[in-house]
N, C-alpha and C positions, 0 to 999 in steps of 0.2 A: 334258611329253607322256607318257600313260601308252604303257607298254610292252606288247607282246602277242606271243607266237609264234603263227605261219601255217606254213607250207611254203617251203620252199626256192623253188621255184618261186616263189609267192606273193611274195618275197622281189628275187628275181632281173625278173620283170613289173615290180616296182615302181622297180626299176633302171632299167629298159632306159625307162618312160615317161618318169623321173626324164633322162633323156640326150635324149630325144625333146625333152621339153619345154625341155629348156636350147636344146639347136638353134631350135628354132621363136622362141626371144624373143629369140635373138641376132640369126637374120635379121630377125625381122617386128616387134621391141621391142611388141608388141600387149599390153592387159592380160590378153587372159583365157589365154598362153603362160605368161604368170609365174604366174597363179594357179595352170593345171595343173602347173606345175614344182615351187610350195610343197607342194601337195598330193601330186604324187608322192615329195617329198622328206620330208615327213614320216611317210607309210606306210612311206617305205624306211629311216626310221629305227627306226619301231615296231618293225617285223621284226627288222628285223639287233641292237637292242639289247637284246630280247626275248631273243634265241635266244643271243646271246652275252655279255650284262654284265650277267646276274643272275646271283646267287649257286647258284642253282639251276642253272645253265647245264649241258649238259653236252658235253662232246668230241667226239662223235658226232657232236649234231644241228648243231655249228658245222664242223665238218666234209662233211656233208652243201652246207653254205650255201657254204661257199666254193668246192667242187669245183663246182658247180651256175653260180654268178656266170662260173670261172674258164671252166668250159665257153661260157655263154652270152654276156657281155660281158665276157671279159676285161681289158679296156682301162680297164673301169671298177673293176677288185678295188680298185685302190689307194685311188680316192677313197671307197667302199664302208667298209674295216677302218680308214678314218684319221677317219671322223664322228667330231663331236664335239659332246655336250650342250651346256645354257647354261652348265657349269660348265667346256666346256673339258675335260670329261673324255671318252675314245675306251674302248671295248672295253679295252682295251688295259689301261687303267687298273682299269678295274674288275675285269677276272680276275687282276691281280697284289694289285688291295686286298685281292678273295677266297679268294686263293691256289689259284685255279685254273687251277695251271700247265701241266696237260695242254692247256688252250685258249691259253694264252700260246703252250705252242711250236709248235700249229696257226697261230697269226697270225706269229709269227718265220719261222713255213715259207714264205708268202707271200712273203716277200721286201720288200715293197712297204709295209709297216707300218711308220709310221715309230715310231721309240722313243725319242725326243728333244723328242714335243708337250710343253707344259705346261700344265696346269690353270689354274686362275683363282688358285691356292695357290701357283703355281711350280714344282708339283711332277712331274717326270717318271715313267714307269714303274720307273726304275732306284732313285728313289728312294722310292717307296711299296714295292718290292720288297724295299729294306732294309730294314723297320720290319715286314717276314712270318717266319715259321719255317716253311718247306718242311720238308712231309709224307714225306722219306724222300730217296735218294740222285739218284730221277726229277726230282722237283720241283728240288733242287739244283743241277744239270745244268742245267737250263731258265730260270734264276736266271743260270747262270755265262754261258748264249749270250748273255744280254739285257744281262748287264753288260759281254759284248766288244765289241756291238753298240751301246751308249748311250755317252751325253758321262757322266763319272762325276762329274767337277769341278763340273759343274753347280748353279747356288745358286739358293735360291729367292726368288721375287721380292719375298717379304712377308718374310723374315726372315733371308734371305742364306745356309740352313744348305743344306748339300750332303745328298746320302745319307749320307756317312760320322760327321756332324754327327749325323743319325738315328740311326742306327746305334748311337754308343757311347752315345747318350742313352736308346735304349731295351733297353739290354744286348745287342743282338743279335752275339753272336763270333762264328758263322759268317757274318755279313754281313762286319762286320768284316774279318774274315779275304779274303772274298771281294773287297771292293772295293780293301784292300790291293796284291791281288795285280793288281791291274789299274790301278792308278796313282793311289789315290785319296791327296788332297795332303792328309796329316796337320794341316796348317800355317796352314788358310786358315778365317778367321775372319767368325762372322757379321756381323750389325751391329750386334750389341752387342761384339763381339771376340772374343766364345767359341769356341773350338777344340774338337776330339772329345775331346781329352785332358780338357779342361777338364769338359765333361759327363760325362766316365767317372769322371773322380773326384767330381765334386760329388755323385754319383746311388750311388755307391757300386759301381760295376762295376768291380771292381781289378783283373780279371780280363783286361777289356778295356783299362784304363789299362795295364798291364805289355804287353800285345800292341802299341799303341803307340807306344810306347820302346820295345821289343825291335823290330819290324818296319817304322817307316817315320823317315821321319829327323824327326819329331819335336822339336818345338821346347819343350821343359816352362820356358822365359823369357818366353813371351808374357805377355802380359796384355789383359786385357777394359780397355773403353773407359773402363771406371766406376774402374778401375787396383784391384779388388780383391788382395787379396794373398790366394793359394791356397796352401793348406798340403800338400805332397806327404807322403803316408801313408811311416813309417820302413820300410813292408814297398816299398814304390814307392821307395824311396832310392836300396835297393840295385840296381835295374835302372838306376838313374841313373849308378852306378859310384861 
């Protein structure tokens, strides 16, 4: 479905028919209530992913959109910020893939967002979150709500790997560091068996391999399923003790 911005208003109309029309085919099951229900659900998709999960998006005008819903149908914000493409993917998703965390923390403001959907990939907000580098200490912040706020252990449904799994595989140490500190289990293996450890050495992030063995209780005896033997780097020895 191509996307488009209109007006909040414009937005908020297509809501309110979108609700209209679910009542009418719940009481009267008629065909032509469901037609206007596809129809006004698909306008209110136009809108609302127009104005907030493109890359262009900006903070204002999503802003605008949800003060506008929250005034007129409030009842309906939730199901509104929690659409979701054929991919499974909500707003949500796309301004943390964008890193456009100014609109992240407008929909965390919500309340009502959830941050737990998964994609068709498995993958949650918290952990496409992991694999960004926030633009400065704002963005950071807005990262750390989302990851008090989300499952962190979470694994993905096609490859088992969590955020953390991301994380040391794409070098990211302020992730790292960040999901660390929020309970992320060093220890938990995808489906092949690999561990974040296991990524941070294999990829050369020694960086992040010394981060965890020094910070999370870390298991450096695991092995992957295929029972490879990983060689721990002599500068990685020494954090082993």
């Amino acid at each position: 479905i191509r996307h488009f911005t209109q007006t909040p208003s414009r937005c908020c109309f297509s809501l309110i028919g979108y609700k209209d029309a679910l009542f009418c085919s719940v009481l009267s099951h008629s065909w032509t209530c469901r037609v206007f229900q596809r129809k006004a659900l698909i306008v209110l998709f136009q809108h609302w992913f127009g104005a907030a999960a493109e890359e262009a998006s900006v903070s204002s005008t999503v802003s605008l959109y949800l003060r506008e819903v929250r005034s007129a149908a409030p009842a309906l914000l939730a199901f509104m910020v929690n659409l979701a493409d054929d991919n499974s993917n909500t707003a949500l998703h796309y301004s943390v893939s964008h890193c456009n965390y100014d609109i992240v923390g407008l929909l965390l403001d919500t309340g009502v967002v959830d941050v737990n959907i998964q994609n068709n990939a498995g993958y949650t907000a918290v952990m496409l979150a992991s694999l960004t580098a926030p633009d400065g200490p704002a963005g950071t912040e807005v990262v750390r709500r989302l990851m008090e706020l989300g499952s962190i252990n979470v694994q993905s449904k096609q490859t088992g790997q969590t955020a953390l799994h991301l994380a040391a595989r794409h070098g990211r140490g302020v992730m790292v560091r960040l999901l660390l500190s929020f309970g992320a289990d060093a220890n938990i293996q995808d489906e092949r068996g690999t561990t974040a450890l296991m990524f941070a050495s294999g990829r050369g992030h020694t960086h992040i391999a010394r981060l965890l063995l020094e910070r999370s209780q870390c298991d450096p005896t695991l092995s992957d399923k295929v029972e490879l033997l990983r060689v721990v780097s002599p500068e990685l020895q020494i954090s082993l003790g």
